[in-house]
C-alpha positions in Angstrom: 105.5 84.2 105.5 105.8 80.9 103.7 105.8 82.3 100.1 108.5 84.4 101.5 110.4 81.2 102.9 110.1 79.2 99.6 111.4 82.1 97.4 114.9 81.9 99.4 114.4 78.2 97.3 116.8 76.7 100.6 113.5 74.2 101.7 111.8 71.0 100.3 108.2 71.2 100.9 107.9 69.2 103.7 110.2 71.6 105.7 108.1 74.5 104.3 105.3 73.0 105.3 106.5 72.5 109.1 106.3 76.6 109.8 102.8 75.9 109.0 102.3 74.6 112.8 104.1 77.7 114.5 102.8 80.5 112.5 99.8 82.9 114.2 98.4 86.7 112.6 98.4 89.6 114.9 97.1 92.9 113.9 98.5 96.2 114.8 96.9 99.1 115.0 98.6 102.5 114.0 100.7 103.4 117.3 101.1 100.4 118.7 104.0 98.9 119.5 105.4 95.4 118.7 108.4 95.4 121.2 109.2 98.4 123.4 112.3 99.3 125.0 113.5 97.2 128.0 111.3 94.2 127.0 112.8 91.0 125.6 112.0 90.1 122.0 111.5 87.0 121.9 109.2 86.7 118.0 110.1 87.4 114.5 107.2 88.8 112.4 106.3 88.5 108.1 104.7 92.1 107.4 101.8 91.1 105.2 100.2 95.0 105.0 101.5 98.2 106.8 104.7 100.5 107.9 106.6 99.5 111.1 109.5 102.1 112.3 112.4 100.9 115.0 113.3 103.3 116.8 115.5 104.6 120.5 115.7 107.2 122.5 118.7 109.5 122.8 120.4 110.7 125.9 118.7 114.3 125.5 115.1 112.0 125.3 115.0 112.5 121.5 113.0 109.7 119.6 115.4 108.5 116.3 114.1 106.3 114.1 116.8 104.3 112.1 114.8 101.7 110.1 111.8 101.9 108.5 110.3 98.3 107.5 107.6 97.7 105.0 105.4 94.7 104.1 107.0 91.9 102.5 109.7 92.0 104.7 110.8 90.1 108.0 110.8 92.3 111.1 112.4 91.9 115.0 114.8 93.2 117.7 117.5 91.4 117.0 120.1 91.9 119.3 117.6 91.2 121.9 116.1 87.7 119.8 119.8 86.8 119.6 121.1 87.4 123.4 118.0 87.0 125.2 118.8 90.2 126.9 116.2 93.1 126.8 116.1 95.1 123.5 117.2 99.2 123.4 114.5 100.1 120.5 111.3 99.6 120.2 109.2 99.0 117.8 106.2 100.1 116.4 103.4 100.3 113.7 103.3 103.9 111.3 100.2 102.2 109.7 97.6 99.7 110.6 99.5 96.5 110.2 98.9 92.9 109.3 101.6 90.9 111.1 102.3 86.6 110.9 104.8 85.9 113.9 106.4 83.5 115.0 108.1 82.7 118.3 111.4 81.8 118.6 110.6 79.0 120.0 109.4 77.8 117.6 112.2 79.1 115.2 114.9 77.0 117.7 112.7 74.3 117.4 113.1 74.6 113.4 116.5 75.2 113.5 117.2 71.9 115.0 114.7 69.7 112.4 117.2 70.5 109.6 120.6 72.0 108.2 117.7 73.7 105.8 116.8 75.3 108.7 119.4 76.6 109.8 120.7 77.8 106.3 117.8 79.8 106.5 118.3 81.6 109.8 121.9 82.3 109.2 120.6 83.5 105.7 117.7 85.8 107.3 120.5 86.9 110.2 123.4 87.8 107.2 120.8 89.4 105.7 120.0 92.0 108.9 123.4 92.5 109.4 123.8 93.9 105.8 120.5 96.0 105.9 122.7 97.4 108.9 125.6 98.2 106.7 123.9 99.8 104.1 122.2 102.0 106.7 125.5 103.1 108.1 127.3 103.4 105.0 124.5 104.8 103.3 124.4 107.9 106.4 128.0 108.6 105.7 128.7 108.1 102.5 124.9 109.8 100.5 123.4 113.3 101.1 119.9 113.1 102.6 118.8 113.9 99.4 119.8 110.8 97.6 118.6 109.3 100.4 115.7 110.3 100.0 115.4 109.8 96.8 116.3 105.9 97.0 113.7 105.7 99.8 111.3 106.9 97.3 112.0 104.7 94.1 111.8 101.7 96.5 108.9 102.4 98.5 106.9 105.2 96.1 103.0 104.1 97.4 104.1 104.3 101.4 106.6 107.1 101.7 103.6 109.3 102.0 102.2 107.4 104.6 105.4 107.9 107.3 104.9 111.5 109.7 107.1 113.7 108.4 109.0 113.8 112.4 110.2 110.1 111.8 111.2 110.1 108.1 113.0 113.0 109.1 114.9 111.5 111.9 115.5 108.5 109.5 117.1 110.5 107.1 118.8 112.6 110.0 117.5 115.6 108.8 115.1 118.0 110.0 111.6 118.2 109.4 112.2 121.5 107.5 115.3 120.0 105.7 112.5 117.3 104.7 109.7 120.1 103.4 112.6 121.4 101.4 113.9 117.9 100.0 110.6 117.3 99.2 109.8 120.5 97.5 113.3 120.5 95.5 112.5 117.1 94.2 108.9 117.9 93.1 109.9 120.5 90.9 113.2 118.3 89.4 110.4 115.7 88.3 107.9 118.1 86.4 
C-alpha cells in the first residue's frame, strides 16, 4: 500500500511514512466477504494477491456483479465509507486474497496531518468516480465482446480465475453468451 501511495509522487517521505502506523494484513479466503450488504464500511483495503468482485442483489434476487477488482489496486464501498450510511453491495473474495487495510479512522486522521493528505484522498475518490464512468459508458457504448476483450488484455493471468456466473453478469451477458465469446475469440487468435 505504500509503494502504491508513493507512486501517485503527492507525499514527502515523512508523510509516507505516517500510513506505516495505521496499516494491518487480513487474509481472505475464497468466498468470503469483505463488506456485505447492509453493514457499514468503514476500511479501505491495498489488494496485494487475489480477485475481489462487488456485487448487489436485484429486485427478482438476482446476484450482478458490476466491478471486478484485482491486486494492485485500492478496494471499498464507497458510498457507504463516504456517508457513513450502510453499504447496498457487498463485497467479496473470487480468490484467496491478501488484503492491507486501513480504517478510516485512520484515513480522517491522515487527512487532517496534511493538504498531501488530502490531495491524496480526493485523488483516490476522483479516481473511483471515473472507474464508475467508464463502467457505465463502457456498458452502453461497447458490445460485450470488446468488453471482453479489454478485460482480457488488462487482466490476461486472472480472467481465468473469475466463475464464469459472475464474469458473465459483469459483462451483462449470459453464461452461454460468455461460452460463445470465449469460443469466437479463441479461434480469431489462432
Amino acid at each position: 500500500m505504500k509503494a502504491f501511495f508513493e507512486q501517485l509522487n503527492m507525499l514527502t517521505t515523512g508523510e509516507l511514512d505516517q500510513i506505516d502506523n495505521y496499516i494491518t494484513k487480513r487474509t481472505l479466503k475464497k468466498g468470503d466477504f469483505l463488506i456485505r450488504e447492509g453493514k457499514i464500511c468503514d476500511e479501505v483495503v491495498f489488494i496485494s494477491s487475489g480477485i475481489l468482485r462487488s456485487f448487489y442483489l436485484s429486485d427478482k434476487g438476482e446476484e450482478i456483479t458490476y466491478c471486478l477488482t484485482f491486486e494492485g489496486n485500492i478496494m471499498t464501498a464507497l458510498s457507504s465509507l463516504v456517508t457513513g450510511k450502510p453499504t447496498e453491495e457487498a463485497i467479496q473474495a473470487l480468490t484467496d486474497v491478501q488484503l492491507l487495510v486501513i480504517k478510516k479512522v485512520h484515513l480522517d486522521a491522515l487527512y487532517q496531518s496534511s493538504n498531501a493528505w488530502l490531495k491524496v484522498g480526493k485523488y483516490l475518490t476522483e479516481l473511483q468516480y471515473v472507474g464508475l464512468e467508464n463502467r457505465i459508458f463502457s456498458y452502453q457504448k461497447y458490445s460485450a465482446k470488446k468488453r471482453y476483450a479489454e478485460l482480457m488484455a488488462r487482466q490476461p493471468g486472472h480472467i481465468l480465475k473469475i466463475p464464469v456466473q459472475y464474469l458473465a453478469s459483469f459483462l451483462n451477458i449470459t453464461p452461454r453468451h460468455l461460452s460463445r465469446l470465449r469460443k469466437e475469440i479463441s479461434q480469431e487468435v489462432f
